[in-house]
N, CA, C and O atoms as CSV, one atom per row, in Angstrom:
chain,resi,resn,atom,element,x,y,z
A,1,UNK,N,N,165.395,83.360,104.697
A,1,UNK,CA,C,165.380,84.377,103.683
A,1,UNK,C,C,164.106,84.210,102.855
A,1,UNK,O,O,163.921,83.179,102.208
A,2,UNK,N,N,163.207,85.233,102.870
A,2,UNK,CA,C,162.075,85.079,102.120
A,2,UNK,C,C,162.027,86.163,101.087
A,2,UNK,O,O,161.132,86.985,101.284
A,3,UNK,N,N,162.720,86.343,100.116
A,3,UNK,CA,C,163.135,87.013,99.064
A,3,UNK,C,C,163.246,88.822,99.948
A,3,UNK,O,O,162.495,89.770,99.717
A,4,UNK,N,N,164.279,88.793,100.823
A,4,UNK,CA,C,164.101,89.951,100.954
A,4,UNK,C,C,162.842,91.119,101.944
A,4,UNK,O,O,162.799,92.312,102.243
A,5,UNK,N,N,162.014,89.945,102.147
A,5,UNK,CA,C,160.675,90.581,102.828
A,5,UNK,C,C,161.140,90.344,104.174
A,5,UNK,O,O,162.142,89.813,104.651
A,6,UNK,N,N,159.905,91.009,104.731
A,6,UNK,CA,C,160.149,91.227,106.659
A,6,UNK,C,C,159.541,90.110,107.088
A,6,UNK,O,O,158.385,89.723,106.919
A,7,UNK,N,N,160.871,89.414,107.932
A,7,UNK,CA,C,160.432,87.762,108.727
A,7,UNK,C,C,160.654,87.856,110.668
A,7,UNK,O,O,161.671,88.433,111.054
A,8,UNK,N,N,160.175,87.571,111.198
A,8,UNK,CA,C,159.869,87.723,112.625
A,8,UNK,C,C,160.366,86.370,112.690
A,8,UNK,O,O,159.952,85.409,112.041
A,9,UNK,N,N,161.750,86.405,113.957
A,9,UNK,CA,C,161.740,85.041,114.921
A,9,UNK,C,C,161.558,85.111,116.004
A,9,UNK,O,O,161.837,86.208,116.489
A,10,UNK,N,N,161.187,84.381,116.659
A,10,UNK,CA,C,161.342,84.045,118.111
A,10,UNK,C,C,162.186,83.295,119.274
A,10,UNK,O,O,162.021,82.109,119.559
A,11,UNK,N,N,163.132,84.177,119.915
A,11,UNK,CA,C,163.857,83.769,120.763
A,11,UNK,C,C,163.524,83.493,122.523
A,11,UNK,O,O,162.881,84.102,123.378
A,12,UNK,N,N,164.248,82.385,122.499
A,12,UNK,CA,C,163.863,81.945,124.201
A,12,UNK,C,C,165.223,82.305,124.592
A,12,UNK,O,O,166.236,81.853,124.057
A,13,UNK,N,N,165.187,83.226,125.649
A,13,UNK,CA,C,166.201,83.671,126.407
A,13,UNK,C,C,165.903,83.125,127.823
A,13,UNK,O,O,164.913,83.322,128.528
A,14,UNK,N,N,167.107,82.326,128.081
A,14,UNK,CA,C,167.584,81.744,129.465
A,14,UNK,C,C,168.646,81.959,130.768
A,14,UNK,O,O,169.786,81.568,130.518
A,15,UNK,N,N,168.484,82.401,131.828
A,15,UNK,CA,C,168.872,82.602,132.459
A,15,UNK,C,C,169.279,81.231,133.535
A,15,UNK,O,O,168.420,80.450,133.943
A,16,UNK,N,N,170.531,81.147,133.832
A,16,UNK,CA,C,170.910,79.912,134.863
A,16,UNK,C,C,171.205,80.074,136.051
A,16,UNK,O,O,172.379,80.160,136.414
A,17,UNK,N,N,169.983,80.160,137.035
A,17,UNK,CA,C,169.809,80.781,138.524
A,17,UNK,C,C,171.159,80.337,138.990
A,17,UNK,O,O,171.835,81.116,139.662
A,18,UNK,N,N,171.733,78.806,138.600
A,18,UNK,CA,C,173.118,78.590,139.692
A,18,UNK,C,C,174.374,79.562,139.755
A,18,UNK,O,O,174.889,80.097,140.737
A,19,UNK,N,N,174.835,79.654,137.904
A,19,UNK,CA,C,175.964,79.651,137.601
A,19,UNK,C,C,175.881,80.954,136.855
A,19,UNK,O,O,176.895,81.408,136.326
A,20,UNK,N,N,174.072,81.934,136.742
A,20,UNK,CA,C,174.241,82.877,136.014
A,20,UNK,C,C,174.391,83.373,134.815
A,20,UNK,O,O,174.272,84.516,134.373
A,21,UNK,N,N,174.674,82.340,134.332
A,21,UNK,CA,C,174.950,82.224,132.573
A,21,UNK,C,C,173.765,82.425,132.196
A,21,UNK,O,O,172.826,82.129,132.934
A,22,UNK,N,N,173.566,83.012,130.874
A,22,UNK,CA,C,172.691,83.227,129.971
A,22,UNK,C,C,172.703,82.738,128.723
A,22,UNK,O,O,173.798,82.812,128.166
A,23,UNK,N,N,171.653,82.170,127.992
A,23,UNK,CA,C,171.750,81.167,126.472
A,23,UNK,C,C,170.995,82.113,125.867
A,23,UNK,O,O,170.631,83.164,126.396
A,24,UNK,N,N,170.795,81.815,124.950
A,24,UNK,CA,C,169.960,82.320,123.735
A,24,UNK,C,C,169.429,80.829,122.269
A,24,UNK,O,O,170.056,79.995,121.616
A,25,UNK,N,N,168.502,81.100,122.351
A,25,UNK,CA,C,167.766,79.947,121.648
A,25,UNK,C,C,167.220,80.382,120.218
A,25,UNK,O,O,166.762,81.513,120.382
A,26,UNK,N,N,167.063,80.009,118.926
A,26,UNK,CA,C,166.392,80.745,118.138
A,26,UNK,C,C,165.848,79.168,117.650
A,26,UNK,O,O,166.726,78.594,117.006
A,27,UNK,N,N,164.837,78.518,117.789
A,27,UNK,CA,C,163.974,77.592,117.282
A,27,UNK,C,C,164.179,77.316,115.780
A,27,UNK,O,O,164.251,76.149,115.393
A,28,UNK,N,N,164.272,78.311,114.951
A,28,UNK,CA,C,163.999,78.715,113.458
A,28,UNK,C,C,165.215,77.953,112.883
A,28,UNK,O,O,165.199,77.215,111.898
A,29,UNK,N,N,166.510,78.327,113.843
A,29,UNK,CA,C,167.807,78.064,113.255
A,29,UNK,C,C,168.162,76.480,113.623
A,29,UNK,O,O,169.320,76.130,113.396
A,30,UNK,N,N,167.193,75.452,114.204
A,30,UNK,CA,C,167.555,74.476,115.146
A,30,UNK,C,C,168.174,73.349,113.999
A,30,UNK,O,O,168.540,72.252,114.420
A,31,UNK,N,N,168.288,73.708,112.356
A,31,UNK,CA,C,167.868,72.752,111.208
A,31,UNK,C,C,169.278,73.464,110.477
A,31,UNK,O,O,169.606,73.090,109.351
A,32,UNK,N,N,170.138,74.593,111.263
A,32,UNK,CA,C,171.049,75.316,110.565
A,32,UNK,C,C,171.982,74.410,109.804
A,32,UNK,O,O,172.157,74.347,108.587
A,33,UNK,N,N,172.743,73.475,111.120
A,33,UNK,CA,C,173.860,72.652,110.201
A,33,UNK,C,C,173.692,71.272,108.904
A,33,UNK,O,O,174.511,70.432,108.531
A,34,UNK,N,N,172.483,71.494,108.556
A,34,UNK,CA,C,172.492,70.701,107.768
A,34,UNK,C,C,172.079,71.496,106.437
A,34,UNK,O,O,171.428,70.928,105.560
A,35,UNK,N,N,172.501,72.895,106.316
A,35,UNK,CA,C,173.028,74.045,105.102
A,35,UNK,C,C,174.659,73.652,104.838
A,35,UNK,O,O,175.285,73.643,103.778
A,36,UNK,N,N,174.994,73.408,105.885
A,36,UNK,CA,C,176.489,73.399,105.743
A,36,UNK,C,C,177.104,71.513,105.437
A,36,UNK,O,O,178.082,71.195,104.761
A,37,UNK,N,N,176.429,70.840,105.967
A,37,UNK,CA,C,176.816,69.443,106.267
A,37,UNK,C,C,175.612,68.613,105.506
A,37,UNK,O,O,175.710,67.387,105.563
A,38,UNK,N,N,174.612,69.104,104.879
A,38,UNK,CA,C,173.650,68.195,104.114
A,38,UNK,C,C,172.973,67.363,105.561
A,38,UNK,O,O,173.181,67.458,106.771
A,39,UNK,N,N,172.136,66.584,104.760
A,39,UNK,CA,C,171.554,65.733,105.603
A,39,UNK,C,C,172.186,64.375,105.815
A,39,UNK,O,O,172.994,64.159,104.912
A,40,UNK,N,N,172.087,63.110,106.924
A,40,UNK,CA,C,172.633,62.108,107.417
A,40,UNK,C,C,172.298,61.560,106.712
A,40,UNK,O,O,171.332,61.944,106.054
A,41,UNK,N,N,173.048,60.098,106.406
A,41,UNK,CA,C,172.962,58.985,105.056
A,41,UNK,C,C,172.694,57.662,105.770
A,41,UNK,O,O,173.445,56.689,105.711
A,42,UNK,N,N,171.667,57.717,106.378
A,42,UNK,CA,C,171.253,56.442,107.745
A,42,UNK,C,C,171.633,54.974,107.376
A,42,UNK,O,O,171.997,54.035,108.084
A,43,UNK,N,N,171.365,55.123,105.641
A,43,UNK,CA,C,172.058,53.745,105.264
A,43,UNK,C,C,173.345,53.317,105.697
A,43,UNK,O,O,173.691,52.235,106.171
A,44,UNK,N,N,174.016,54.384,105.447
A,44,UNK,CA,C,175.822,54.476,105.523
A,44,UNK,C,C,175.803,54.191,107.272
A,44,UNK,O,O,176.579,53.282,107.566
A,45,UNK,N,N,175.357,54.556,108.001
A,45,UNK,CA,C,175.458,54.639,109.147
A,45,UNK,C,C,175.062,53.233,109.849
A,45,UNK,O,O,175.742,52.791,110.775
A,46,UNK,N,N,174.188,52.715,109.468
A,46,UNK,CA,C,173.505,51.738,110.107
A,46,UNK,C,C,174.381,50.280,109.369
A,46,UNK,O,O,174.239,49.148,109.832
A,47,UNK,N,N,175.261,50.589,108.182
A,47,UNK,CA,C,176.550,49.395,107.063
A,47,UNK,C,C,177.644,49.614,108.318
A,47,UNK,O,O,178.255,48.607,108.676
A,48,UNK,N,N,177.904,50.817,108.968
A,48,UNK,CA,C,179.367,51.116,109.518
A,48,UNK,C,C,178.873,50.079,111.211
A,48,UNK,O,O,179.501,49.172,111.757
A,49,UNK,N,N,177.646,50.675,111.571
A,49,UNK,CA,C,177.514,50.057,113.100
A,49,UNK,C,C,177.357,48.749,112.747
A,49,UNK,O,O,177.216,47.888,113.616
């Protein structure tokens, strides 16, 4: 969101010669869940292992 102004992404669209399936990729969004979940607490992580 850039206050409302016009923003361009770029998607990689994939096709899976075996099985046919198709993905969709948006690069931009690759950072999404950490809007929802914050960022990792490596300290906390590295006390638990």
């Amino acid at each position: 969101m850039k206050e409302f102004a016009a923003d361009a992404q770029t998607l990689k669209i994939r096709k899976d010669p075996l099985l046919g399936g198709t993905s969709v990729f948006n690069p931009e969004l690759k950072d999404k869940a950490q809007i929802f979940f914050g960022s990792c607490n490596q300290e906390l992580i590295d006390n638990l292992v």
